[in-house]
Backbone as a chain_set.jsonl record, in Angstrom:
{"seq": "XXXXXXXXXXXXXXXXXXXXXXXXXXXXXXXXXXXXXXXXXXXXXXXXXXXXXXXXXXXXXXXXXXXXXXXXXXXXXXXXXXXXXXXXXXXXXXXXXXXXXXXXXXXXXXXXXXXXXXXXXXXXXXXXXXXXXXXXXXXXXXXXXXXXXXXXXXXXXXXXXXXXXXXXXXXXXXX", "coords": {"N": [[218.94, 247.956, -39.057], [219.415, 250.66, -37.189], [217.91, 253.576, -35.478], [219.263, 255.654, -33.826], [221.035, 256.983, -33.549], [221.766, 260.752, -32.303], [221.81, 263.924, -33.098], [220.888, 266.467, -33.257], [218.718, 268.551, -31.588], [215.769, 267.888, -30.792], [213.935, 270.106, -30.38], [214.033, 271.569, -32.621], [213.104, 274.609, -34.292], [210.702, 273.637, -36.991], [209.556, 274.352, -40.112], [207.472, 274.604, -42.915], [208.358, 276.38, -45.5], [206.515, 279.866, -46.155], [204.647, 279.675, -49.44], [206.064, 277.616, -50.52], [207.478, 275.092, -52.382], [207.367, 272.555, -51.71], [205.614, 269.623, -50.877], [204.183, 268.356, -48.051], [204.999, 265.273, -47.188], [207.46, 265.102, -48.8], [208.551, 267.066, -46.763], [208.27, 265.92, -44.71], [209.865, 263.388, -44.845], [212.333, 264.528, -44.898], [213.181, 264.824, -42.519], [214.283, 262.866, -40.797], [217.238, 263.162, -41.733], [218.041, 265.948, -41.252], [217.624, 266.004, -38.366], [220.195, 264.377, -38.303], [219.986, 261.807, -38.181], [221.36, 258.09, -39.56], [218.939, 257.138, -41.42], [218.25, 255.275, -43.981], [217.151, 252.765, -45.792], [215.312, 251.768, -43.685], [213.008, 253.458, -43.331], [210.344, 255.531, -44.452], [207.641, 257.721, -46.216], [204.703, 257.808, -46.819], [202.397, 258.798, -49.259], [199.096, 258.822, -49.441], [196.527, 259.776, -51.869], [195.094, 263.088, -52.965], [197.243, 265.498, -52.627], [196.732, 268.604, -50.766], [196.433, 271.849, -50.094], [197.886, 272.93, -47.19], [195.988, 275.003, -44.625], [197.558, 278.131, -44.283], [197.718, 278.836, -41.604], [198.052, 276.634, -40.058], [199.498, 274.763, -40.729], [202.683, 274.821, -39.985], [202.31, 273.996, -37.598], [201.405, 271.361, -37.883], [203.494, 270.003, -38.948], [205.233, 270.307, -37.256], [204.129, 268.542, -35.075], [204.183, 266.209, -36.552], [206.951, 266.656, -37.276], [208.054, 266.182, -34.251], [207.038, 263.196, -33.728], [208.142, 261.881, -35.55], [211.039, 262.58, -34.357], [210.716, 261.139, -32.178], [210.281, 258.35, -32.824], [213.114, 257.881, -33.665], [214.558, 258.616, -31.821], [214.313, 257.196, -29.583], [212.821, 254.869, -29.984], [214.12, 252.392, -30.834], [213.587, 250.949, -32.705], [213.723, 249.505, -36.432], [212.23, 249.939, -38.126], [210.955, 252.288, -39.815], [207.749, 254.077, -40.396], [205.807, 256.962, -41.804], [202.926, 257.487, -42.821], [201.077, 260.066, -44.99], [197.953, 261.03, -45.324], [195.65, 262.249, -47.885], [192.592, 262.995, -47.323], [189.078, 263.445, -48.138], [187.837, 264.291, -45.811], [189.198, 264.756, -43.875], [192.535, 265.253, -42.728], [195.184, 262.978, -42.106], [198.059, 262.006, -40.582], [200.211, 259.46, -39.626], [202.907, 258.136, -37.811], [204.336, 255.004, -37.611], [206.532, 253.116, -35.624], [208.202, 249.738, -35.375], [209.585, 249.635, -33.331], [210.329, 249.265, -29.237], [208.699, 250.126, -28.008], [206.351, 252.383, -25.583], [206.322, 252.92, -22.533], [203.269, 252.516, -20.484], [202.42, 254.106, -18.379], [204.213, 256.686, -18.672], [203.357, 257.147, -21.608], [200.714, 257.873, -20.987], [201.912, 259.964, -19.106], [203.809, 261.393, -20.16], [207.677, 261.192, -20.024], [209.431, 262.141, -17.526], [210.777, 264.971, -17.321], [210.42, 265.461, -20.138], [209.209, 267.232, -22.811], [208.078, 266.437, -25.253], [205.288, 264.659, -25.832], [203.202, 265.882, -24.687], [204.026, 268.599, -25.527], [202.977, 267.739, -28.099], [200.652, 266.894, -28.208], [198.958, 269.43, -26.651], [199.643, 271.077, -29.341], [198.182, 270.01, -30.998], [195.703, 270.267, -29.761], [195.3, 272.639, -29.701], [194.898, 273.475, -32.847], [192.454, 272.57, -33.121], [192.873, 269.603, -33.55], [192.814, 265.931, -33.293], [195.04, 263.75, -31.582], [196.148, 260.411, -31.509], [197.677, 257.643, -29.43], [199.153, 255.111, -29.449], [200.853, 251.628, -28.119], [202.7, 249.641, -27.869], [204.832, 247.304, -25.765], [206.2, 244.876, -27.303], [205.253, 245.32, -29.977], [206.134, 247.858, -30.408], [205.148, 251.645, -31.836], [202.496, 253.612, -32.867], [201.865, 257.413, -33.629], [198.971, 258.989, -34.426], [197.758, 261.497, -35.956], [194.816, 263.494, -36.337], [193.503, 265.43, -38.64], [190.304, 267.619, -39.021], [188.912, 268.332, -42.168], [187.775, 270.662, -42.73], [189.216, 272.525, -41.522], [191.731, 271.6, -41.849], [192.728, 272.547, -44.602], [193.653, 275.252, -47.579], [190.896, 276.515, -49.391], [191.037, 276.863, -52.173], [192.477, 274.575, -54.077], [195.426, 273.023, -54.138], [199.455, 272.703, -54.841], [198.848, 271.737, -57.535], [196.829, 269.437, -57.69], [197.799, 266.792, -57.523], [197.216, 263.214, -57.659], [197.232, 259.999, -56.422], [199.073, 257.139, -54.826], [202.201, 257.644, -53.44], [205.355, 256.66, -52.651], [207.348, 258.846, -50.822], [210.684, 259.23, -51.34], [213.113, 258.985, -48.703], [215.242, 261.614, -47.763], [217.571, 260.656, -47.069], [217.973, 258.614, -48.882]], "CA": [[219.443, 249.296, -38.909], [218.514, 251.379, -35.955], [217.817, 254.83, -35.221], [219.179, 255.724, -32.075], [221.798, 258.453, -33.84], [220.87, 262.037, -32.439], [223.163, 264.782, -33.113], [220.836, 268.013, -32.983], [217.579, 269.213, -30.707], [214.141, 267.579, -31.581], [213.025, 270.799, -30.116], [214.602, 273.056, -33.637], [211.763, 275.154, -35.374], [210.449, 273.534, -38.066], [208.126, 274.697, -40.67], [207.267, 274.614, -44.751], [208.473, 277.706, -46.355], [205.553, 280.039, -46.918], [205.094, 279.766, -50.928], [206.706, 276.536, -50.848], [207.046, 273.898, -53.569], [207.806, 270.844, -51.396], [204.571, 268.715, -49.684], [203.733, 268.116, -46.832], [205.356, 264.398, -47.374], [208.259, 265.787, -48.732], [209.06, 267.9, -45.973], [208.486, 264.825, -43.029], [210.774, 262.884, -45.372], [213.605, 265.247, -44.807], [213.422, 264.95, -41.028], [216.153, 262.387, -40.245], [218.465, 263.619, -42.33], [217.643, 266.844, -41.095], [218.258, 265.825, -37.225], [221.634, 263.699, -38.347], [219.997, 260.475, -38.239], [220.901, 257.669, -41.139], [217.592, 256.529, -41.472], [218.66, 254.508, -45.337], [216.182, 252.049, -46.483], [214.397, 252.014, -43.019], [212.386, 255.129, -43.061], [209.883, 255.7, -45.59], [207.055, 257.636, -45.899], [203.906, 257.079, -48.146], [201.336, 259.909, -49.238], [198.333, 258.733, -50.176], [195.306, 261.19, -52.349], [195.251, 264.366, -53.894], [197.426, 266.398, -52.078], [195.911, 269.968, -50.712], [197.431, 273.271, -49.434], [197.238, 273.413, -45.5], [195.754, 276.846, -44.056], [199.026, 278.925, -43.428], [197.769, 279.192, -39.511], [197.622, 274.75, -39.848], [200.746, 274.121, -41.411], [203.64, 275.019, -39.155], [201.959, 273.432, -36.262], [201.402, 269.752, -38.476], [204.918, 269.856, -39.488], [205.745, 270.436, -35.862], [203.845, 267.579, -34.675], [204.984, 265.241, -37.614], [208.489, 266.107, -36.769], [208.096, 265.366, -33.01], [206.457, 262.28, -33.915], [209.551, 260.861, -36.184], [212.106, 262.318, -33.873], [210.43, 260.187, -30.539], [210.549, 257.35, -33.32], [214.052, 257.815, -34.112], [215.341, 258.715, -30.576], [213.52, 256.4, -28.312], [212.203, 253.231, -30.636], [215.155, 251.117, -31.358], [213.369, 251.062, -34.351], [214.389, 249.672, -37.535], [211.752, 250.515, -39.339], [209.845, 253.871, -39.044], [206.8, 254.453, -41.431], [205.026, 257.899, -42.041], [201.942, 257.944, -43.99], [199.859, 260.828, -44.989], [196.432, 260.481, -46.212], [194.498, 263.366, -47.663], [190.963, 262.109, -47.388], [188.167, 264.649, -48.485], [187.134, 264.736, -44.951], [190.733, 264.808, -43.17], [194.039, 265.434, -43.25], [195.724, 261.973, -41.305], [199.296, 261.638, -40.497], [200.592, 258.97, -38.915], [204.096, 257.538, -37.323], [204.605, 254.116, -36.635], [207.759, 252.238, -35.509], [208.253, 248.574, -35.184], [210.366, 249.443, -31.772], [210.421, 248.972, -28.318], [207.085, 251.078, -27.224], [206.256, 253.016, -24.595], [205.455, 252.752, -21.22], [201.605, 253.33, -20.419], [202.45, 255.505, -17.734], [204.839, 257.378, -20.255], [202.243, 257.131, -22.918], [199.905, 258.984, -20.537], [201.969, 261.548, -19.088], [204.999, 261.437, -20.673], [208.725, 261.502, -19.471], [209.54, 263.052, -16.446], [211.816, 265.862, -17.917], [210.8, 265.816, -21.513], [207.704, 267.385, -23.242], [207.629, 265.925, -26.184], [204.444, 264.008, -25.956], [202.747, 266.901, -24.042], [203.643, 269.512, -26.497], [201.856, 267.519, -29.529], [198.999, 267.209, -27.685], [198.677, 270.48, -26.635], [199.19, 271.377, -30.592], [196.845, 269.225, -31.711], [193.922, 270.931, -29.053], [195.259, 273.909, -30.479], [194.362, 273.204, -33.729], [191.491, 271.698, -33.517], [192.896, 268.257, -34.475], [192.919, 264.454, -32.485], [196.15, 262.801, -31.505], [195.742, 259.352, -30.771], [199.074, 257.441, -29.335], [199.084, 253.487, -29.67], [202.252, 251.816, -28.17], [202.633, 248.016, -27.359], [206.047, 246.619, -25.662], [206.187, 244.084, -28.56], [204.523, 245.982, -31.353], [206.25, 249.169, -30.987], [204.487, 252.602, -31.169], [201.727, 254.719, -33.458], [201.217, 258.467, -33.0], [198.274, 259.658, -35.096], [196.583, 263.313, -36.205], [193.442, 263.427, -37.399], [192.461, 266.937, -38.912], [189.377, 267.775, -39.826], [189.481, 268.841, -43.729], [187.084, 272.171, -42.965], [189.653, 273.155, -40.533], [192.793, 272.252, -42.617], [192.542, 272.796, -45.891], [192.566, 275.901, -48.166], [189.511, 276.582, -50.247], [192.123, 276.35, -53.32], [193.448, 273.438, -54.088], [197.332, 273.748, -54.128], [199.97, 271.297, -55.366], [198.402, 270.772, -58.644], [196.211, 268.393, -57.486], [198.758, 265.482, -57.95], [196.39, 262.452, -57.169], [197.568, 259.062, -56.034], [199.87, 256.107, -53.873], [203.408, 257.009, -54.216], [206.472, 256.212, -51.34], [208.25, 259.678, -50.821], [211.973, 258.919, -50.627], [213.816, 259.897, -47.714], [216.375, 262.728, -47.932], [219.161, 259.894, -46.949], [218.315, 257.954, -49.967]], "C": [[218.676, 249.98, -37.79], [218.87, 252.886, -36.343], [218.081, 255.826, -34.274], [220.196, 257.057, -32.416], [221.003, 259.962, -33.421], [221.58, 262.785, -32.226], [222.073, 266.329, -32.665], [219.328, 267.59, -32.094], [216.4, 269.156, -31.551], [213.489, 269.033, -31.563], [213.282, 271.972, -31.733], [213.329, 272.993, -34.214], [211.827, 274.688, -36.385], [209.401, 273.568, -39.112], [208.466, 274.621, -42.396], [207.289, 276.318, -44.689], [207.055, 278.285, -46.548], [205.968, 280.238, -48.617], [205.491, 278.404, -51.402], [206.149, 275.275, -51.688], [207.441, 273.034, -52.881], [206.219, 270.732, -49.896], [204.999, 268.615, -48.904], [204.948, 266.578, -46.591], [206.302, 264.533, -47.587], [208.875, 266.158, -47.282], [209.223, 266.717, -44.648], [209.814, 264.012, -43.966], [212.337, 263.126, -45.147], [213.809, 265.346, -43.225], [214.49, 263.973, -40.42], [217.234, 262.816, -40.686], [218.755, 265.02, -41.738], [217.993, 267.086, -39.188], [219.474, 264.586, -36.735], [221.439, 262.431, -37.991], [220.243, 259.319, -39.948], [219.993, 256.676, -40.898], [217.824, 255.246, -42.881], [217.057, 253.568, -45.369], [214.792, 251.572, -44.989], [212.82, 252.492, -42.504], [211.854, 255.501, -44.551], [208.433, 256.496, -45.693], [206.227, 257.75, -47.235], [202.533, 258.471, -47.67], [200.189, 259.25, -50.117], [196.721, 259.818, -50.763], [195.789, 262.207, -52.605], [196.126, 265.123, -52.507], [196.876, 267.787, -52.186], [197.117, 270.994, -49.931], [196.834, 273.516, -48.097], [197.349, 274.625, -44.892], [197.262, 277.298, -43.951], [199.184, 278.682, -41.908], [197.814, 278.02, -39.19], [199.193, 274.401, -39.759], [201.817, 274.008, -41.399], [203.0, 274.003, -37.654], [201.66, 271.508, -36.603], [202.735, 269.475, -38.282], [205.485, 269.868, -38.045], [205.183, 268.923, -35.155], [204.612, 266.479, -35.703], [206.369, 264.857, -37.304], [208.968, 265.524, -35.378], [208.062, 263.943, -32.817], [207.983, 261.555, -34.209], [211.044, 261.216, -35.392], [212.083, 261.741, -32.761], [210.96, 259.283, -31.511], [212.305, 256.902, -33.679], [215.178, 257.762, -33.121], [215.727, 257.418, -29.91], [213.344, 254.983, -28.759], [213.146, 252.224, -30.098], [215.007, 250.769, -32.461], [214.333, 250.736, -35.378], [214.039, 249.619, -38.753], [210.843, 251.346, -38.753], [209.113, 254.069, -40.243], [205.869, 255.983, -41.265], [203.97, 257.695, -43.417], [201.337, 259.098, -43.981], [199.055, 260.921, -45.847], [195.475, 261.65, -45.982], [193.538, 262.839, -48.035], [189.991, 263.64, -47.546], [187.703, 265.846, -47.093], [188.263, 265.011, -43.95], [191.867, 265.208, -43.634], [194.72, 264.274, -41.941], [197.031, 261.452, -41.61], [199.007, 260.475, -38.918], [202.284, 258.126, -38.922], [203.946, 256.188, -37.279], [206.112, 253.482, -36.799], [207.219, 250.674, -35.37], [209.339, 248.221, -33.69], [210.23, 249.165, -30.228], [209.082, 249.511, -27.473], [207.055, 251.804, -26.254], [205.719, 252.386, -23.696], [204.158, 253.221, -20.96], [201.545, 254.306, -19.633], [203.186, 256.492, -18.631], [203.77, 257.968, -20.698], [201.332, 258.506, -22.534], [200.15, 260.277, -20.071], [203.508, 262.002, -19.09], [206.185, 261.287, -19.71], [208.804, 262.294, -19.007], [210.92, 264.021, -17.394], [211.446, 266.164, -19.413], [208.899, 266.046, -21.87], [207.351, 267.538, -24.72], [205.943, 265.316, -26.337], [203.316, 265.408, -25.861], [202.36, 267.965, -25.102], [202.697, 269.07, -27.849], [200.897, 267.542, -28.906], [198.261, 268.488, -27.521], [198.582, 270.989, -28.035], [198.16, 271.063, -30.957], [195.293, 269.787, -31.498], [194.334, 272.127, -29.385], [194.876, 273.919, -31.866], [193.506, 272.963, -34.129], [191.223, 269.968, -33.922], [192.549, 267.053, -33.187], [194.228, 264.107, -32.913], [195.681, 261.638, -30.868], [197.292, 258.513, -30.419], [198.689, 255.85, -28.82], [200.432, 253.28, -29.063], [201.915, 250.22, -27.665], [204.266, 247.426, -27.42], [206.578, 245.776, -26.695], [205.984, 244.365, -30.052], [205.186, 247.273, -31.705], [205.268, 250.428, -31.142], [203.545, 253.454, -32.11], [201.629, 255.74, -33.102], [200.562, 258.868, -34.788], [198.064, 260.705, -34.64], [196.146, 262.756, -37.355], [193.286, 265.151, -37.74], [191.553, 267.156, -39.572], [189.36, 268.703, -41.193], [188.934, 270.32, -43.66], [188.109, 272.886, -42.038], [191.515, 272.832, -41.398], [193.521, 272.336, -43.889], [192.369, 273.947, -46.32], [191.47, 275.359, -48.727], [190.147, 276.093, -51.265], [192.432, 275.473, -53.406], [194.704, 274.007, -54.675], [197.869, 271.946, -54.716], [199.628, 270.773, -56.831], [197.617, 269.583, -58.434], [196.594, 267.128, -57.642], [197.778, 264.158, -57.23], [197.19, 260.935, -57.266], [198.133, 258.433, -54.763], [201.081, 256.836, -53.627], [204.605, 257.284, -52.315], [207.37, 257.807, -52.001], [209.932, 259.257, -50.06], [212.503, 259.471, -49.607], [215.152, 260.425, -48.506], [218.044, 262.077, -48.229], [219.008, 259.195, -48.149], [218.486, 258.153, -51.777]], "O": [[217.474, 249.829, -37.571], [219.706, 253.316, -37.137], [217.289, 256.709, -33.945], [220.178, 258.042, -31.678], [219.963, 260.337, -33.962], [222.23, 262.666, -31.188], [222.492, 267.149, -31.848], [218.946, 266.423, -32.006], [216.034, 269.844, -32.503], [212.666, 269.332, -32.429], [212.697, 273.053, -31.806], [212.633, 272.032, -34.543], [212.803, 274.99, -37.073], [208.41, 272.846, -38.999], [209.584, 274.593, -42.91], [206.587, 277.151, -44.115], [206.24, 277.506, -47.04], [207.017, 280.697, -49.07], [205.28, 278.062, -52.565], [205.061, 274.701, -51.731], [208.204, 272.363, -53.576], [205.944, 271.271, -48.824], [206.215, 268.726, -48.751], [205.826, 266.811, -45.76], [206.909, 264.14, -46.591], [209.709, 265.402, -46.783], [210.135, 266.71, -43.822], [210.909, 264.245, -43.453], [213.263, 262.316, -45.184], [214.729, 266.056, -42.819], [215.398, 264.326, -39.667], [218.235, 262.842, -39.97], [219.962, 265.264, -41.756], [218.502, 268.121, -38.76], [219.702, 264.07, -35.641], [222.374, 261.779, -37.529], [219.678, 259.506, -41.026], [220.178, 255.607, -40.316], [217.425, 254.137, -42.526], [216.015, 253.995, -44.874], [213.656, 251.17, -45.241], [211.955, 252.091, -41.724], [212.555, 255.712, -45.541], [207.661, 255.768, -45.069], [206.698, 257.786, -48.372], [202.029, 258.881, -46.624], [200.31, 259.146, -51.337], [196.036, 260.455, -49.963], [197.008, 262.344, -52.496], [195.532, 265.239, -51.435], [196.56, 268.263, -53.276], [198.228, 270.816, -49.431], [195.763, 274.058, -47.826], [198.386, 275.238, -44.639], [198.056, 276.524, -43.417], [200.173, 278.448, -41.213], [197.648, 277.863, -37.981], [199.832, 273.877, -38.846], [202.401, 273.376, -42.28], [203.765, 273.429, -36.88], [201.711, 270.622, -35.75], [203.074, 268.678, -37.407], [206.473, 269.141, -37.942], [206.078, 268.212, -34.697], [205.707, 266.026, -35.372], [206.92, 263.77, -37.132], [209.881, 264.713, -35.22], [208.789, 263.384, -31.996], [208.71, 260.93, -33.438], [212.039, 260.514, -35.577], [213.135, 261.649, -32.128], [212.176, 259.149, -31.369], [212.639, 255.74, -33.911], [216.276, 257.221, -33.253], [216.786, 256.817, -29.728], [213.658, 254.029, -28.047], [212.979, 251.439, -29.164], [215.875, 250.348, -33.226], [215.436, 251.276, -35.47], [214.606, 249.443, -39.831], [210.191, 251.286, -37.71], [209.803, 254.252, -41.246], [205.109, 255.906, -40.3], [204.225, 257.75, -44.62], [200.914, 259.384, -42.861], [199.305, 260.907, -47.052], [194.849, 262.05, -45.0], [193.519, 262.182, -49.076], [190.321, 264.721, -47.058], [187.44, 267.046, -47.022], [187.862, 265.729, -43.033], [192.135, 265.476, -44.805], [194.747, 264.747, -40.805], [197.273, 260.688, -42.544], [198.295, 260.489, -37.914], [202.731, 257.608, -39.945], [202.943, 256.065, -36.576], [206.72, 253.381, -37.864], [206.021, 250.411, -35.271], [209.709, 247.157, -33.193], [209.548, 248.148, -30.355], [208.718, 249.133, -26.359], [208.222, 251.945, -25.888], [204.865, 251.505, -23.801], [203.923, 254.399, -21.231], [200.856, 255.301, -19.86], [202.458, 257.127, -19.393], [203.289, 259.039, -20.329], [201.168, 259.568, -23.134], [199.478, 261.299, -20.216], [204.153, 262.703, -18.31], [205.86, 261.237, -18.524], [208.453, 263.367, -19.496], [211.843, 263.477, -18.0], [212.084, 267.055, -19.974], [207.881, 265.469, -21.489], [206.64, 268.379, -25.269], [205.424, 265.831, -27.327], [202.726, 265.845, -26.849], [201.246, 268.277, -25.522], [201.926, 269.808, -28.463], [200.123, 268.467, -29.149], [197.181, 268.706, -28.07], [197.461, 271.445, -28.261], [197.227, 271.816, -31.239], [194.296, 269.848, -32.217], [193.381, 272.905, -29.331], [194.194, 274.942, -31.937], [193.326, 272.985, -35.347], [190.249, 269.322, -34.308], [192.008, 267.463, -32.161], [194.632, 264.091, -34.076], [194.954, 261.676, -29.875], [198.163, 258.791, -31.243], [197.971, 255.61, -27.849], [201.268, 254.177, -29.174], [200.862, 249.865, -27.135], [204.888, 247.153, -28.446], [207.723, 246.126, -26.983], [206.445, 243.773, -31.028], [205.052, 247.827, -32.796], [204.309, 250.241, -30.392], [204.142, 254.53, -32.108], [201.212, 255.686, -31.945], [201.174, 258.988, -35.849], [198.083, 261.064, -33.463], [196.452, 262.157, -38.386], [192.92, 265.935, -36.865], [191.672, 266.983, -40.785], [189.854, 269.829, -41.125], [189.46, 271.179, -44.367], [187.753, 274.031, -41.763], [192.345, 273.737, -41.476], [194.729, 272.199, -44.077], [191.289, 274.427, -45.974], [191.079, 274.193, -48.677], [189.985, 274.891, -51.474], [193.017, 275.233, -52.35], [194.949, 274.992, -55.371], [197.342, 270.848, -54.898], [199.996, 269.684, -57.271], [197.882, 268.645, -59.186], [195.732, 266.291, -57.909], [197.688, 264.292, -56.01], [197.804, 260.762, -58.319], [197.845, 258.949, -53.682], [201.333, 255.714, -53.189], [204.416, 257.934, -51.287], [207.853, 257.95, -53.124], [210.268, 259.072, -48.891], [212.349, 260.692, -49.574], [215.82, 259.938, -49.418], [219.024, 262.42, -48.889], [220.107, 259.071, -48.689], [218.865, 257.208, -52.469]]}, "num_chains": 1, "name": "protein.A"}
């Protein structure tokens, strides 16, 4: 199955409801369906650890990167399998993309597509934030984009979510 369907504008605002009852995981989950791709048994992503409540001023700008992330993967890959994990670690907050598609070019990689500022803009988020993007891509291997955030930077104090602790595979929206 590929991913190459793209009906609406990677660039649409997207953010978690303030107040909102749906994770972090959740919410990337709903992103193909969400920019009219059928992602089906493809596309999966996996939350691992206690989920936490990300600052208000964090948590529009993740979700923004996240979704950039899975709509390069969904555009661009060829991909026909796209994985999101996120892993709240005591000391982090670490999302990552990867496809099994076609990869990027290293020039690309470094300074993106002439015309498109996808790559660009996460980065720039990311040094707005405070966070690390790191961007992996291998002709053969297909493509990683990590964020690292440091946990004192995005995390309330509160824990949120109920502290739901574990593994578990958040379904996508299409399935």
């Amino acid at each position: 199955m590929s991913f190459n369907r793209f009906l609406s504008s990677p660039s649409q605002d997207f953010r978690l409801p303030q107040g909102h009852n749906t994770s972090l995981g959740e919410a990337l989950a709903a992103v193909p369906d969400e920019l009219g791709y059928a992602a089906g048994d493809g596309f999966r992503v996996v939350v691992h650890g206690t989920e936490r409540e990300l600052r208000p001023d964090l948590r529009d700008e993740v979700c923004r990167i996240g979704r950039e992330a899975i709509a390069n993967a969904c555009r661009h890959s060829g991909a026909n399998s796209i994985e999101v994990e996120v892993q709240y670690r005591p000391s982090e907050l670490r999302i990552a993309v990867r496809d099994n598609g076609r990869g990027i070019d290293a020039k690309q990689l470094k300074w993106g597509h002439p015309g498109h500022r996808g790559l660009q803009d996460m980065r720039e988020s990311a040094d707005r934030i405070g966070a690390k993007l790191r961007l992996r891509s291998s002709f053969a291997m297909g493509t990683e984009i990590e964020l690292s955030v440091p946990g004192k930077i995005a995390f309330e104090l509160n824990e949120g979510l109920g502290g739901r602790v574990n593994t578990k595979v958040v379904a996508s929206a299409g399935r």
